[in-house]
N, C-alpha and C positions, 0 to 999 in steps of 0.2 A: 413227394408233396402229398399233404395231406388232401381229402374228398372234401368238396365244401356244403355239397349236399348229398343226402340220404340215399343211396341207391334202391334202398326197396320203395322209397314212396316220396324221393325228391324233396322233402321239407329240406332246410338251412339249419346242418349242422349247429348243437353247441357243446362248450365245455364244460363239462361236470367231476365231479368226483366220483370217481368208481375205482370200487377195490383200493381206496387208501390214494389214488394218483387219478391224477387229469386225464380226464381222453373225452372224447370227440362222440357224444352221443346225439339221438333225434328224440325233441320233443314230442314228437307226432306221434312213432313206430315203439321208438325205447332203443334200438337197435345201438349196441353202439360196437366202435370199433377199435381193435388194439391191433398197433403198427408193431408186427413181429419182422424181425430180421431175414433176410434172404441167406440160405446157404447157398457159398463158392467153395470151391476145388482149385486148390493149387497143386500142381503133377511138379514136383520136382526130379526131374528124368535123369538116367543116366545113359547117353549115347554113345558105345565104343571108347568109355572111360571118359566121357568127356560129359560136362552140364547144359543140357539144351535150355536155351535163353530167347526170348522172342522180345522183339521193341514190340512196347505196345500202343497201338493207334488210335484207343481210345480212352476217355477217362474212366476211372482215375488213375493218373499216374499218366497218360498219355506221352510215349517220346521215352520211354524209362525202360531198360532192359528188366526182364520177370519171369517166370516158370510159365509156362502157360495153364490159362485157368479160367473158370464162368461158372455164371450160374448153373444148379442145378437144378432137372426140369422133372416138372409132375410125372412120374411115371419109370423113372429111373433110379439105382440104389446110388449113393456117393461114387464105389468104384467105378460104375458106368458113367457118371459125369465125366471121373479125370479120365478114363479109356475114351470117349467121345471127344472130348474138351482137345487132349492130348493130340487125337489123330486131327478135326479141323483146323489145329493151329501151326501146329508141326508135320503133318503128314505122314505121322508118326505111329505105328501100331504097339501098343505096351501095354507090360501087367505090373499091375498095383504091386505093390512089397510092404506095404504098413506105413499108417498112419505116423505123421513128423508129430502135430501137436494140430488141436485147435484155440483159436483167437479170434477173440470179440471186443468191443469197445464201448462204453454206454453210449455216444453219441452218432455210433455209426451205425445204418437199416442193412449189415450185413454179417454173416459165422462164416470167418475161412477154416478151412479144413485141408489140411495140407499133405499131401502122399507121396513117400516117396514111389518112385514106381523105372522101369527101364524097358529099355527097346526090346524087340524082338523082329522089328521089320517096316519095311518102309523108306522113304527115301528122307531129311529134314528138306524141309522147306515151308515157309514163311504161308500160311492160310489164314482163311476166316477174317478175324482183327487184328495179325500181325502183318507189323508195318517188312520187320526183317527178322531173321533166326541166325542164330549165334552159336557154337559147339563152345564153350569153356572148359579148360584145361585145369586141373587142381593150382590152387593159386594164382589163377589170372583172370577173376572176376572182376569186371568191368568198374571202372568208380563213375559213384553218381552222387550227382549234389543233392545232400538231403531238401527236399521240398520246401522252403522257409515260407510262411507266411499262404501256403497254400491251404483247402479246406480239412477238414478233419480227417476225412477218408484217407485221401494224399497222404498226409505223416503218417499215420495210423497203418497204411499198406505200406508203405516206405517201410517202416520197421520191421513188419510180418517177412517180408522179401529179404533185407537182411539177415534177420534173423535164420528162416530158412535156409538159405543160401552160405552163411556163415562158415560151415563144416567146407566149402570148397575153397575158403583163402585159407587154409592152414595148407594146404597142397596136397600131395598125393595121399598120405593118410588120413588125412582129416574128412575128405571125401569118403574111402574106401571104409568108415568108424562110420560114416552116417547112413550109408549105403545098406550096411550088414545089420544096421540097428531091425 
């Protein structure tokens, strides 16, 4: 949600033209502001051959099996997100192996960045904001009803998840191609 008023000097926000588009400046200061996208990290793991999967407990997508994944915070590079991200959700200690792809939306305030990465230790088990944790086998990726009529994020990470996840319904090899990528 947008500020409604000016943090440096509390005046009420308005809408102006800057730089060619709308955004949210103070008559008062001049100050204005541009709503830039949050980077996430999605860790698509591989555990003892198998795809770690966590329900997840909050929005978006809440109740929907995913890689696990979050923001990432001041002070840390991407692959330190997914190694953090990776071990409070899964319990899971892993190294990064290269980026899947990144994905953006114009109406969503988020950049997923997606890795693959794999275990090296650790027990799974469900932390942080998963609800439950999942091992998947090549080929028996869970079905989920596409989100119909849910907000933009919703479909928008529906697909990203998909997509990602994709290389593990073809079965054993389809996994072991995306794996080595």
């Amino acid at each position: 949600m947008a500020p409604k008023f000016c943090p440096q000097c509390s005046t009420a926000l308005v809408l102006g033209k800057i730089h060619g588009r709308e955004r949210e400046t103070c008559p008062a200061c001049g100050e204005t502001f541009f709503h830039k996208p949050a980077p996430v990290v999605l860790a698509v793991i591989e555990h003892d051959g198998k795809l770690v999967l966590i329900r997840r407990n909050l929005d978006p997508l809440a109740g929907y099996w995913a890689p696990p994944g979050g923001y990432v915070e001041l002070g840390e590079s991407l692959e330190e997100a997914v190694i953090r991200e990776a071990h409070e959700e899964t319990g899971l200690e892993v190294v990064v192996d290269g980026l899947i792809g990144v994905y953006s939306q114009a109406d969503v305030r988020a950049v997923i960045l997606a890795f693959r990465a794999h275990s090296i230790g650790g027990q799974p088990v469900a932390g942080d904001d998963a609800g439950e944790i999942r091992l998947v086998a090549p080929g028996q990726l869970p079905v989920q009803r596409t989100p119909e009529g849910a907000p933009p994020i919703d479909r928008w990470f529906y697909d990203v998840i998909h997509e990602v996840t994709a290389p593990w319904k073809w079965g054993r090899q389809g996994a072991r191609t995306m794996m080595r990528r």
